[in-house]
Backbone as JSON Lines, residues from 0, in Angstrom:
{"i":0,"aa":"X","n":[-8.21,-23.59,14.21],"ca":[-9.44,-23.13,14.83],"c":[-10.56,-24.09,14.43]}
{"i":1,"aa":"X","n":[-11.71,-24.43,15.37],"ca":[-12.67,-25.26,15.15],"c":[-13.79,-24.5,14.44]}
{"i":2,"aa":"X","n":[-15.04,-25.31,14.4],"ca":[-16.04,-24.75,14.17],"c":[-16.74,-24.19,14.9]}
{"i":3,"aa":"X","n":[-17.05,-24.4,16.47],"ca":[-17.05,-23.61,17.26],"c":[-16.68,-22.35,17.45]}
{"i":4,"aa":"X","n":[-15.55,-22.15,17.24],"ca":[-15.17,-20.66,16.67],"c":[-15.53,-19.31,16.24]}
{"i":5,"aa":"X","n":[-16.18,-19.96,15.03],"ca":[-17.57,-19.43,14.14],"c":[-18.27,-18.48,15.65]}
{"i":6,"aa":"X","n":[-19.07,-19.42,15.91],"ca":[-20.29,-18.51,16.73],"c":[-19.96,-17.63,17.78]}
{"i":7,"aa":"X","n":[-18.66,-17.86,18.53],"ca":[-18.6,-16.63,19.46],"c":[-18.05,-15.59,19.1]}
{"i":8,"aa":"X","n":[-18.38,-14.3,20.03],"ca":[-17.48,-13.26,19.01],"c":[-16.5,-12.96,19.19]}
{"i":9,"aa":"X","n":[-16.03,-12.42,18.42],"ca":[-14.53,-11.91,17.99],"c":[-14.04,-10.93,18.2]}
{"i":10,"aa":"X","n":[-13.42,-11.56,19.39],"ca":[-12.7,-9.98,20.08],"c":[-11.11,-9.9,20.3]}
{"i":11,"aa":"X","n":[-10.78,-8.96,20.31],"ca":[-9.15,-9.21,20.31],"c":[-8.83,-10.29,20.95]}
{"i":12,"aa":"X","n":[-8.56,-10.51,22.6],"ca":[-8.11,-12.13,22.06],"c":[-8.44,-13.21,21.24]}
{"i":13,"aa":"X","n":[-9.63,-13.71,20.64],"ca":[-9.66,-14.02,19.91],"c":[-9.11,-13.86,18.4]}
{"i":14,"aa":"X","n":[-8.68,-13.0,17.87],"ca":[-8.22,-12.67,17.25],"c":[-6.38,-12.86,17.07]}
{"i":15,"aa":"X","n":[-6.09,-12.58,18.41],"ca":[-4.61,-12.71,19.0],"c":[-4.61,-14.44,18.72]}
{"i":16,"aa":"X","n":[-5.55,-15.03,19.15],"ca":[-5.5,-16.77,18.72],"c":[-5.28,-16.98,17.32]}
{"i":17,"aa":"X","n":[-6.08,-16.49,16.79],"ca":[-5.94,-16.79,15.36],"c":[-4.54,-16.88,15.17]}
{"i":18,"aa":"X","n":[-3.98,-15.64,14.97],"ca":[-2.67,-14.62,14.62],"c":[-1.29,-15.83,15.18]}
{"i":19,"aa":"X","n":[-1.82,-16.12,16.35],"ca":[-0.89,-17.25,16.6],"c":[-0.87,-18.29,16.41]}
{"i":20,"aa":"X","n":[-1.92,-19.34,15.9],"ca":[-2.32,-20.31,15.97],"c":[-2.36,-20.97,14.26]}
{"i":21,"aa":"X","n":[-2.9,-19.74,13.42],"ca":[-3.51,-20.51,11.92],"c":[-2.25,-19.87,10.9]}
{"i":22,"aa":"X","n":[-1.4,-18.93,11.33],"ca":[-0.48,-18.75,10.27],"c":[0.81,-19.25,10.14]}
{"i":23,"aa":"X","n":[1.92,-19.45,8.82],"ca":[3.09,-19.85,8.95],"c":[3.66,-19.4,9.44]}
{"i":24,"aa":"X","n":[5.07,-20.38,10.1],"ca":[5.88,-20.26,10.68],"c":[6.32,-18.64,10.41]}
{"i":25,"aa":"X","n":[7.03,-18.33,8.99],"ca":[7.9,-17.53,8.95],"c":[7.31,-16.1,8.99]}
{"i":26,"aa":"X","n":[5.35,-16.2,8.89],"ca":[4.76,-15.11,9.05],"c":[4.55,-14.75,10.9]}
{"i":27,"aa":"X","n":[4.53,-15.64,11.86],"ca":[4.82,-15.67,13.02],"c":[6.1,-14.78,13.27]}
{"i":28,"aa":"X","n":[7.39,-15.18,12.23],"ca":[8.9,-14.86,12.5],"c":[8.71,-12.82,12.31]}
{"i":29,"aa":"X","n":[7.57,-12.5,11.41],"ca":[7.65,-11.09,11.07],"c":[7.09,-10.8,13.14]}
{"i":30,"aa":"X","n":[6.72,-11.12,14.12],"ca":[6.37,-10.34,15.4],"c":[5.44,-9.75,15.2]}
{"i":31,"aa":"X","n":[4.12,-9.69,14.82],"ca":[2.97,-8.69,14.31],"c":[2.47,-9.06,15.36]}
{"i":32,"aa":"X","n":[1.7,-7.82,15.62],"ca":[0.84,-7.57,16.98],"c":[-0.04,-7.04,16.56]}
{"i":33,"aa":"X","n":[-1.51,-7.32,17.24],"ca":[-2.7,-6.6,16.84],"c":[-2.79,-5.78,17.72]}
{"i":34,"aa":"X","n":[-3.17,-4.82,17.07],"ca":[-3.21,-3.59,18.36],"c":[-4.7,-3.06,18.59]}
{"i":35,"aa":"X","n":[-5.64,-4.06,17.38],"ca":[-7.23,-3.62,17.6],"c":[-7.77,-4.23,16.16]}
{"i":36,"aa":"X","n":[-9.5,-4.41,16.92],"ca":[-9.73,-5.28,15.17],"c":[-11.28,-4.22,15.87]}
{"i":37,"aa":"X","n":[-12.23,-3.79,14.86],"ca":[-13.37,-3.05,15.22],"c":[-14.39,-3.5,14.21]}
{"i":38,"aa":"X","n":[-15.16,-4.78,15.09],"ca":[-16.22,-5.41,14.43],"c":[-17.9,-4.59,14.39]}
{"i":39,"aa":"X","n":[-17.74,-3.57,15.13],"ca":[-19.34,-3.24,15.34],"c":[-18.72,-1.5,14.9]}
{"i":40,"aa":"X","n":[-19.67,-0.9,14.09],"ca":[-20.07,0.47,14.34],"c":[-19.88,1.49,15.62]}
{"i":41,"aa":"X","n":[-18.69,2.16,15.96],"ca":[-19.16,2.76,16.7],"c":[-19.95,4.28,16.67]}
{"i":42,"aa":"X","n":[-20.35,4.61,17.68],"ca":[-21.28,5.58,17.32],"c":[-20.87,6.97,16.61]}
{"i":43,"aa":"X","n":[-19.97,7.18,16.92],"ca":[-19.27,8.52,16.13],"c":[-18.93,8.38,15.2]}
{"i":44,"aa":"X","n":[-19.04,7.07,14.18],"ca":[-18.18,6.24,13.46],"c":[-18.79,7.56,12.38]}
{"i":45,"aa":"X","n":[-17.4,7.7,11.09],"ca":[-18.28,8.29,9.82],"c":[-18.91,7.09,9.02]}
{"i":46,"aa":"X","n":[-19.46,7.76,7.97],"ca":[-20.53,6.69,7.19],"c":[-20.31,6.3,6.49]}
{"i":47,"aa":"X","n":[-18.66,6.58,6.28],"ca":[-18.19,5.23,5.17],"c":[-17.42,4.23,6.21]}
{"i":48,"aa":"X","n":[-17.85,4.44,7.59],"ca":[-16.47,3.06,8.3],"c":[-17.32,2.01,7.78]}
{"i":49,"aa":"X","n":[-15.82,1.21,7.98],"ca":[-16.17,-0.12,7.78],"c":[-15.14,-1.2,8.78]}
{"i":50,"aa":"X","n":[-15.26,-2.39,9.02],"ca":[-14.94,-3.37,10.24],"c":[-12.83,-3.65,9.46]}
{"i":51,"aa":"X","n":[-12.43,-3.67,10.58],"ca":[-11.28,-4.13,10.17],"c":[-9.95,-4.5,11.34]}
{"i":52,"aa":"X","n":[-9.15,-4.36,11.15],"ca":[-7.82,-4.48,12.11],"c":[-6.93,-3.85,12.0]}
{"i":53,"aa":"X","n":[-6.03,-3.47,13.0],"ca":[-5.14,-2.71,12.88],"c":[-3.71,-3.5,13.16]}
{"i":54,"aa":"X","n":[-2.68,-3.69,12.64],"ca":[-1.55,-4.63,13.18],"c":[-0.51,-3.65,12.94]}
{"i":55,"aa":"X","n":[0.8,-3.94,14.02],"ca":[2.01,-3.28,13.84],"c":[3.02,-4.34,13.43]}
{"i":56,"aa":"X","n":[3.78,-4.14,12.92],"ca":[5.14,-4.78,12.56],"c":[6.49,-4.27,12.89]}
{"i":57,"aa":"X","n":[6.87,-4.69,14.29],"ca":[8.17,-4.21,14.46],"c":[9.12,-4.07,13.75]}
{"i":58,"aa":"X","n":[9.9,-2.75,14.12],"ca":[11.31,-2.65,12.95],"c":[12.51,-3.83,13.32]}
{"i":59,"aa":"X","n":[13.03,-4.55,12.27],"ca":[13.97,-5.63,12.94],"c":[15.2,-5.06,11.51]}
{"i":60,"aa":"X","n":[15.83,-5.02,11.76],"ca":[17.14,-5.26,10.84],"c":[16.81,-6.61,9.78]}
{"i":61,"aa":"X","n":[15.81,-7.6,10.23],"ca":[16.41,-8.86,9.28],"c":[15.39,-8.45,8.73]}
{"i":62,"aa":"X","n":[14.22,-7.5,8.73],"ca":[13.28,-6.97,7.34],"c":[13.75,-5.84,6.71]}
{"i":63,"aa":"X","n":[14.91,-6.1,6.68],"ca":[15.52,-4.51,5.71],"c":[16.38,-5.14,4.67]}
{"i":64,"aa":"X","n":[16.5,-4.29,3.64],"ca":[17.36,-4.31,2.77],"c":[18.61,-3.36,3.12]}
{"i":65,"aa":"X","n":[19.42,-3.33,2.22],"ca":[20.8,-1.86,1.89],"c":[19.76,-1.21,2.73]}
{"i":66,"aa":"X","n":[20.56,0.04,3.46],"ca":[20.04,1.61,4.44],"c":[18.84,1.43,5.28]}
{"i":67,"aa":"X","n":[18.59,0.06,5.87],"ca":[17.67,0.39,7.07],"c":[16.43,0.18,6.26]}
{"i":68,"aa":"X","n":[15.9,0.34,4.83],"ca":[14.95,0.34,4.11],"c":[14.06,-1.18,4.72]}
{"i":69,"aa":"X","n":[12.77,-1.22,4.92],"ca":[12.4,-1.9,4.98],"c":[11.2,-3.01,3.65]}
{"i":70,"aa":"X","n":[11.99,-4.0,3.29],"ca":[11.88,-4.55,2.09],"c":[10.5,-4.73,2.07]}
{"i":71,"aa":"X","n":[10.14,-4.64,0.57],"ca":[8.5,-4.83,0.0],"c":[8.15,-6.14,0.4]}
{"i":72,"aa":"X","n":[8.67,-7.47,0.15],"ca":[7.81,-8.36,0.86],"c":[7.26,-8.6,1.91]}
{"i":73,"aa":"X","n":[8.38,-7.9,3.27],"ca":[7.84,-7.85,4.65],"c":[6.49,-7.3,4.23]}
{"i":74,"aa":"X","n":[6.66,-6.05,3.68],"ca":[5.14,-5.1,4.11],"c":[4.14,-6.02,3.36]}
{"i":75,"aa":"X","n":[4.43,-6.11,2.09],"ca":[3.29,-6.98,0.98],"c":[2.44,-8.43,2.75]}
{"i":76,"aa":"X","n":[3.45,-9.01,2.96],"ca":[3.03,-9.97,4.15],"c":[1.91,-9.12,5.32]}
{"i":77,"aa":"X","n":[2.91,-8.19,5.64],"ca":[2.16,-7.58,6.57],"c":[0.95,-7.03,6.43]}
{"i":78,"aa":"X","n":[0.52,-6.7,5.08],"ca":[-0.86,-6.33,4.3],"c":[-1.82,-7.74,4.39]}
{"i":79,"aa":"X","n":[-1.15,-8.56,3.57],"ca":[-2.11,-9.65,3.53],"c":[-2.58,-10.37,5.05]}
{"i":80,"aa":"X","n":[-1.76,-10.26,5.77],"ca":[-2.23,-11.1,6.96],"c":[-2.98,-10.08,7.79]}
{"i":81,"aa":"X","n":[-3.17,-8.51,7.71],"ca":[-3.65,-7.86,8.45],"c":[-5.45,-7.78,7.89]}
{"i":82,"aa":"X","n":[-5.16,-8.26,6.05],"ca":[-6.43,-7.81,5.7],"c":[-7.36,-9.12,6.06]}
{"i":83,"aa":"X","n":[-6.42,-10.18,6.49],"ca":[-7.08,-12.01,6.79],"c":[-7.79,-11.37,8.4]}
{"i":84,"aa":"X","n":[-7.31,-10.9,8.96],"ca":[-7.61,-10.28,10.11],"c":[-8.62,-9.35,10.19]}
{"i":85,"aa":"X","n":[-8.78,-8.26,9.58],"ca":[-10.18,-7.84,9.13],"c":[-11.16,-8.57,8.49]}
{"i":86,"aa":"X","n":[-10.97,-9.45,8.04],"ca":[-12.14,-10.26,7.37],"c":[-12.72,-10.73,7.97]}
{"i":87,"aa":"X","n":[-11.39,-11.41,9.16],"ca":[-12.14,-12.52,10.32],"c":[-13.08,-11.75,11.7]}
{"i":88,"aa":"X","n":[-12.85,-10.5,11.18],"ca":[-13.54,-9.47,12.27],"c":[-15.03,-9.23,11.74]}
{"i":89,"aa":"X","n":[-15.07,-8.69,10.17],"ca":[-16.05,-8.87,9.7],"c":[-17.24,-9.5,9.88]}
{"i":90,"aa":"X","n":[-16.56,-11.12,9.66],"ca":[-17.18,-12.49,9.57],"c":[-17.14,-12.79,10.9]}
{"i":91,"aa":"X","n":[-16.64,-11.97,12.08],"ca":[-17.46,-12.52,13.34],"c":[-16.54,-13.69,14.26]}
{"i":92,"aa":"X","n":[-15.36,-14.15,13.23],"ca":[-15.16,-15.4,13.84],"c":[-14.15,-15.92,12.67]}
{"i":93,"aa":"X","n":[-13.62,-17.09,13.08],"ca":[-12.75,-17.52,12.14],"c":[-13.78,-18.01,10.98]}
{"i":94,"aa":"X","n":[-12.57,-18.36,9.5],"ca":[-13.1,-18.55,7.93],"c":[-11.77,-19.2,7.5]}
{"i":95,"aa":"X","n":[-12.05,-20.25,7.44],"ca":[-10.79,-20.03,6.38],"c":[-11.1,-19.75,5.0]}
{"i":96,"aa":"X","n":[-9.8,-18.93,4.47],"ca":[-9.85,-18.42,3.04],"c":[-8.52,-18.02,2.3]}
{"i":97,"aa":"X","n":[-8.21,-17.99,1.15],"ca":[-7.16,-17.85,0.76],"c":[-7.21,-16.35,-0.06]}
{"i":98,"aa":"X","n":[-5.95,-15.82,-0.46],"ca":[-5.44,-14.52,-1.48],"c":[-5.86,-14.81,-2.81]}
{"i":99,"aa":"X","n":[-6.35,-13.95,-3.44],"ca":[-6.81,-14.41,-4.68],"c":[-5.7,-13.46,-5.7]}
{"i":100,"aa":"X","n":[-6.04,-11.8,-4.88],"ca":[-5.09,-11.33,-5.81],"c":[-4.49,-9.81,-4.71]}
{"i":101,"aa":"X","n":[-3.35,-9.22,-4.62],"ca":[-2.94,-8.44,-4.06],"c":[-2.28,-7.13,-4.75]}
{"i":102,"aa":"X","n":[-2.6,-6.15,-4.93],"ca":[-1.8,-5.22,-5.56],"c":[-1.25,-4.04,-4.3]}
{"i":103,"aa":"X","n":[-0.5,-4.18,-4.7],"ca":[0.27,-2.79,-3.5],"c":[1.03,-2.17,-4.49]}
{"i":104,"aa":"X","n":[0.39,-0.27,-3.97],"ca":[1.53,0.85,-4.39],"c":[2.37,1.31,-3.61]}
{"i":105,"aa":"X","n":[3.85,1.1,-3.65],"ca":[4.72,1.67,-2.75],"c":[5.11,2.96,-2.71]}
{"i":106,"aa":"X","n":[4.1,3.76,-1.76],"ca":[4.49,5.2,-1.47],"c":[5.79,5.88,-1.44]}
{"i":107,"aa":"X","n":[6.48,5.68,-0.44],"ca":[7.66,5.91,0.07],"c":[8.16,5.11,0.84]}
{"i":108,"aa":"X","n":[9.51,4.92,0.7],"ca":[10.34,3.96,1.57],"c":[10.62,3.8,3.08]}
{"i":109,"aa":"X","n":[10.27,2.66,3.94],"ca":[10.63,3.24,5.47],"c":[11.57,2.44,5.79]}
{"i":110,"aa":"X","n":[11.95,3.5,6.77],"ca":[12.94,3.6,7.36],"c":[13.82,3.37,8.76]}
{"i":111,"aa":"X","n":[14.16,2.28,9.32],"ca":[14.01,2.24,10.4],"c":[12.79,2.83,11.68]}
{"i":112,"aa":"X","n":[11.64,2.12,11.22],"ca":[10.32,2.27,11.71],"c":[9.53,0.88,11.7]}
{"i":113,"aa":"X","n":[8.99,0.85,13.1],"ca":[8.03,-0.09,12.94],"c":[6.62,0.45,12.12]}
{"i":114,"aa":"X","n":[6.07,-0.37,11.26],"ca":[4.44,-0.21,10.38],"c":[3.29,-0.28,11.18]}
{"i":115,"aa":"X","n":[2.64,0.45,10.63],"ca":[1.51,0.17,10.94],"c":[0.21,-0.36,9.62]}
{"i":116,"aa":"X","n":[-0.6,-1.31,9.95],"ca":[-1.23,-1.6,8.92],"c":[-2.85,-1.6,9.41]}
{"i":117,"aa":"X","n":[-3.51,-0.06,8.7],"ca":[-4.98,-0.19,8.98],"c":[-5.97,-1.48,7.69]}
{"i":118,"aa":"X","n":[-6.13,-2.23,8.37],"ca":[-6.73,-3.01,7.13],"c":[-8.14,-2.5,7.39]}
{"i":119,"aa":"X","n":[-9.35,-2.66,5.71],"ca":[-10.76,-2.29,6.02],"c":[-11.38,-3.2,5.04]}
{"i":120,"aa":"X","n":[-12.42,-3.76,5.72],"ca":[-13.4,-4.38,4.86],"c":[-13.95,-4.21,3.59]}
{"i":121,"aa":"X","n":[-13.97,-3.51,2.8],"ca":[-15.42,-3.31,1.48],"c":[-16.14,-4.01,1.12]}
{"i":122,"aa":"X","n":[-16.07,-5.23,1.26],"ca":[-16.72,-6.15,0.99],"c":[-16.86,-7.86,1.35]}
{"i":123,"aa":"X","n":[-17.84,-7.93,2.43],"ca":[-17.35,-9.46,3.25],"c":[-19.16,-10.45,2.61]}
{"i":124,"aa":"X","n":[-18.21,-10.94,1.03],"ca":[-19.01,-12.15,0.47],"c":[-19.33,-13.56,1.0]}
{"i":125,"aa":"X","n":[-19.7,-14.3,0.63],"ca":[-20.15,-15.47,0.66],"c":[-18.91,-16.55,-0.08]}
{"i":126,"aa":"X","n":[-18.48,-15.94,-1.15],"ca":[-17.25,-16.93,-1.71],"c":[-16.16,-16.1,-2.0]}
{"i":127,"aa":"X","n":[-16.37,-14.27,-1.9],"ca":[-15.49,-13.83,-2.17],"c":[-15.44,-12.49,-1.06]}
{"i":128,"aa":"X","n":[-14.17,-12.15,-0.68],"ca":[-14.45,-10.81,0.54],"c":[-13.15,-9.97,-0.48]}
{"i":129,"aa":"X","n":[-13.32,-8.57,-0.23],"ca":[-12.43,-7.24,-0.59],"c":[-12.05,-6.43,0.24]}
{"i":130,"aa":"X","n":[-10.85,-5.86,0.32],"ca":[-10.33,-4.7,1.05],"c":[-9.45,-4.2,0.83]}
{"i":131,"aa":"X","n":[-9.07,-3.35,1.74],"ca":[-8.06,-2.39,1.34],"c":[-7.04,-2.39,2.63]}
{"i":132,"aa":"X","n":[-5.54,-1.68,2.73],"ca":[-4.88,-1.5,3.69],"c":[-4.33,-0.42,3.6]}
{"i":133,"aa":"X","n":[-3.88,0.13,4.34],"ca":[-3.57,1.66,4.15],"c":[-1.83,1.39,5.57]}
{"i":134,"aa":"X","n":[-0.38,1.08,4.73],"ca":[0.48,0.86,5.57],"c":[0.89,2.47,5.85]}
{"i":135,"aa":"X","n":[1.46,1.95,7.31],"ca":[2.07,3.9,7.64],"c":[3.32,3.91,8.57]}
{"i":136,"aa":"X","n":[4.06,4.94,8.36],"ca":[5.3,4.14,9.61],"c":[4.85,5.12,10.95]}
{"i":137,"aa":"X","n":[5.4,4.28,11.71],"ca":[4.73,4.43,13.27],"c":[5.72,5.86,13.22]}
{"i":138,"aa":"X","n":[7.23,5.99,12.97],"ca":[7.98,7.35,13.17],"c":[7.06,8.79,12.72]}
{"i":139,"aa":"X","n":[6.09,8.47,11.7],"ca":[6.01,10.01,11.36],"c":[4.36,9.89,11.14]}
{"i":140,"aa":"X","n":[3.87,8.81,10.75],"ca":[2.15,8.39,10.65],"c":[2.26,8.95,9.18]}
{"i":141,"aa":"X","n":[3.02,8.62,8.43],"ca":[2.89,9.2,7.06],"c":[2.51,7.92,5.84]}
{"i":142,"aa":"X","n":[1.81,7.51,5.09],"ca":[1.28,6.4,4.45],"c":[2.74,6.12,3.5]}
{"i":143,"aa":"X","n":[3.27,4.85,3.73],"ca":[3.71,4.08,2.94],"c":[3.52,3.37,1.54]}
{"i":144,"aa":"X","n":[2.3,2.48,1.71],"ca":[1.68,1.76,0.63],"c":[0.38,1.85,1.01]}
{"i":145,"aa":"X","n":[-0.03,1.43,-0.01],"ca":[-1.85,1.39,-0.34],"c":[-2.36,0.04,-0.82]}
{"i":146,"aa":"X","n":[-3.18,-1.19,-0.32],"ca":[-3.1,-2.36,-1.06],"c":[-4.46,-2.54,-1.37]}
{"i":147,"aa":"X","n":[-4.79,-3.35,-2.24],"ca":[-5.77,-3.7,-2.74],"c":[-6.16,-5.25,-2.54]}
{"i":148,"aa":"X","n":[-7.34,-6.01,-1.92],"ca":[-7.03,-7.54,-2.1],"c":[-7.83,-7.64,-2.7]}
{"i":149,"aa":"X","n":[-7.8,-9.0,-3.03],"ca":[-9.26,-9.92,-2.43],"c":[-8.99,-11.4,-2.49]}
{"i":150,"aa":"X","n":[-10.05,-11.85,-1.72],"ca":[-9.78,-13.49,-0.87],"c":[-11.04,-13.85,-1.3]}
{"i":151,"aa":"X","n":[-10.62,-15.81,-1.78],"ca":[-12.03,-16.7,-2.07],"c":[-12.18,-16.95,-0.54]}
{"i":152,"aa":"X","n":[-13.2,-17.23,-0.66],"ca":[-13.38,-17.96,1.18],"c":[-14.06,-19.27,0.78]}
{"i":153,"aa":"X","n":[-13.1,-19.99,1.65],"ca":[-13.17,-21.2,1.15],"c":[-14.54,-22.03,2.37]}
């Protein structure tokens, strides 16, 4: 993405560019789809929203372990690239920036289900941005993991 970039806004396709365009190969290979990124307030919004994205991750057999389980790194991936995606919603536009640090609690195990990953802003810095993700499986809408980031922006 150019610098140009920057100034227009950021709306799902744009966003869909990113997603295809600035990440690795093998994070391309997970199929993540944005299904919505929500840069502005809306009016009903409660008063703690905050700007973020929403991405799904299809169920594939080659992200499972033993019983259909779908393995912690897929999701750990699917967190981090969903919360790069809220940031860039945040910030209006592309940034590049890197993971500084990631913690995820693994709720419960899923199960032959595609994810869902609400990522949310808390905090979109100048050298440093924070958030959170809240994974859920699409079969039952029941929370999986809970992650914690944060990214230098470079």
């Amino acid at each position: 993405m150019t610098a140009e970039s920057t100034t227009a806004d950021f709306d799902l396709e744009a966003a869909k560019r990113v997603l295809g365009d600035v990440f690795a190969p093998w994070v391309q290979d997970l199929r993540l789809a944005l299904e919505r990124i929500e840069t502005v307030r809306p009016a009903s919004a409660a008063a703690d929203w905050q700007p973020g994205a929403v991405l799904r991750m299809p169920f594939s057999d080659r992200l499972c372990r033993q019983g259909g389980i779908v393995c912690g790194q897929a999701l750990m991936a699917l967190a981090d690239t969903s919360m790069v995606m809220a940031i860039l919603a945040a910030a209006n536009g592309y940034r590049p920036m890197t993971t500084v640090d990631q913690t995820t609690h693994f709720l419960k195990a899923v199960v032959s289900s595609d994810v869902l990953a609400d990522a949310r802003v808390v905090r979109l810095g100048r050298t440093m941005s924070f958030g959170r993700v809240t994974l859920t499986s699409a079969n039952d809408g029941k929370p999986v993991a809970m992650v914690s980031s944060a990214f230098a922006m470079l």
